[in-house]
C-alpha positions as CSV (number, residue, x, y, z in Angstrom):
1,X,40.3,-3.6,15.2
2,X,42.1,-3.6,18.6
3,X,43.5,-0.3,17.1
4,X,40.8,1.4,16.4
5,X,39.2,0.7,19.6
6,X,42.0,1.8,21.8
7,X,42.6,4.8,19.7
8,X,38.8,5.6,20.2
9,X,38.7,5.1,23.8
10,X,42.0,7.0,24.0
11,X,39.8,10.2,22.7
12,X,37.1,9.2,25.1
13,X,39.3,9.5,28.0
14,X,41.6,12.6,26.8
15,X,39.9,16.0,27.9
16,X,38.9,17.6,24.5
17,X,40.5,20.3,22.6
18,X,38.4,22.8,23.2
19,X,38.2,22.2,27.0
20,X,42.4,22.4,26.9
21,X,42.2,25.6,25.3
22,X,39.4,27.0,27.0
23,X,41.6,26.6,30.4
24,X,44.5,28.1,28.8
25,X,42.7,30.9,27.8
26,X,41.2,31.2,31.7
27,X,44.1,31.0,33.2
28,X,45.5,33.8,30.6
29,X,43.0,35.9,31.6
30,X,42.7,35.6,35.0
31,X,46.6,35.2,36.0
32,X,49.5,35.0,33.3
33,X,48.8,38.3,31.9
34,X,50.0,41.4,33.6
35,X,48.0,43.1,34.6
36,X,45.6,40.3,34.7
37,X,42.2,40.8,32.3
38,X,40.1,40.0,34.8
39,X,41.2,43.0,36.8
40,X,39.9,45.6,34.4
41,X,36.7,43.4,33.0
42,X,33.4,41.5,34.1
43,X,33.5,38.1,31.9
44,X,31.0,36.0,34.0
45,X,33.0,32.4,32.9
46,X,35.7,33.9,34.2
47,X,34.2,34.9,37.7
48,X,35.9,38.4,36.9
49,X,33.7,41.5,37.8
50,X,36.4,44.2,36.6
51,X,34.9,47.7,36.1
52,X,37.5,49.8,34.7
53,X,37.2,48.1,31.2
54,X,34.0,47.5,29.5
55,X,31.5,44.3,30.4
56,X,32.8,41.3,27.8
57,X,29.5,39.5,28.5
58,X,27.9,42.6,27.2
59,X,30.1,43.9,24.5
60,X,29.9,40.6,23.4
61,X,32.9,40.8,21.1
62,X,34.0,38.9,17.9
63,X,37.2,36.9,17.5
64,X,38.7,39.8,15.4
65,X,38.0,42.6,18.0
66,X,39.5,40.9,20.8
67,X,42.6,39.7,18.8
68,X,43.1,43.6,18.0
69,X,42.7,44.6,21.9
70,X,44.7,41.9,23.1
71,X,47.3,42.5,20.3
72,X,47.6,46.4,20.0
73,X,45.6,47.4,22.8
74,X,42.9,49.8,23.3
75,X,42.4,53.1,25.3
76,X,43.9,52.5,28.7
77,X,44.3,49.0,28.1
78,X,48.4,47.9,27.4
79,X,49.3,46.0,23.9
80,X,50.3,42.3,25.1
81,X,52.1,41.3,21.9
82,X,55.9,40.0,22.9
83,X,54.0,39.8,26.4
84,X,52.3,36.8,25.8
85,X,53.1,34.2,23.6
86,X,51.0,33.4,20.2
87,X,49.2,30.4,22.2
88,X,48.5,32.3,25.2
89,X,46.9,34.9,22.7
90,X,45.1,32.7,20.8
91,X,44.2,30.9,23.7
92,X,42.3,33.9,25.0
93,X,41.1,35.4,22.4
94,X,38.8,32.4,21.6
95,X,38.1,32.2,25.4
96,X,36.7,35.7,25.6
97,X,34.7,35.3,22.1
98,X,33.4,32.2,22.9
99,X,32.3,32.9,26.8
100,X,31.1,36.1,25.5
101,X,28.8,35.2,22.8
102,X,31.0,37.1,20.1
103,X,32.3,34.2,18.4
């Protein structure tokens, strides 16, 4: 019993998952990639307002579509695979689908 309660008010008191990720995909976004997202695009959980690339909060793009940008690249926008790392790419890829309202 004493187990289950501390393990349940352990996850109580962690930040959640989600919330982690969701940070890791901010900061990706707005600082560890080069150049930073947030120079290029508006993503209004982001407090970017970028106007070179398209408006994320109104392209509104799935979780396939931004892994293919953030992977390969698109137009003028660079390829950032062996830039970031596979967490810092997943990380913001669910960011950007998620604040965007792809999913």
């Amino acid at each position: 019993m004493r187990i289950v309660l501390a393990a349940g008010i352990a996850l109580l008191l962690a930040p959640p998952l989600a919330a982690r990720g969701d940070e890791l995909g901010r900061k990706v976004f707005t600082q560890i990639a080069q150049p930073a997202c947030a120079i290029c695009h508006t993503l209004k959980a982001a407090g970017a307002v970028g106007t070179v690339g398209p408006s994320l909060d109104e392209l509104r793009p799935d979780r396939a579509r931004v892994m293919d940008a953030v992977k390969n690249g698109v137009g003028v926008m660079p390829p950032f695979a062996g830039k970031l790392t596979a967490e810092q790419i997943e990380a913001v890829v669910a960011f950007v689908a998620g604040a965007a309202g792809g999913q």
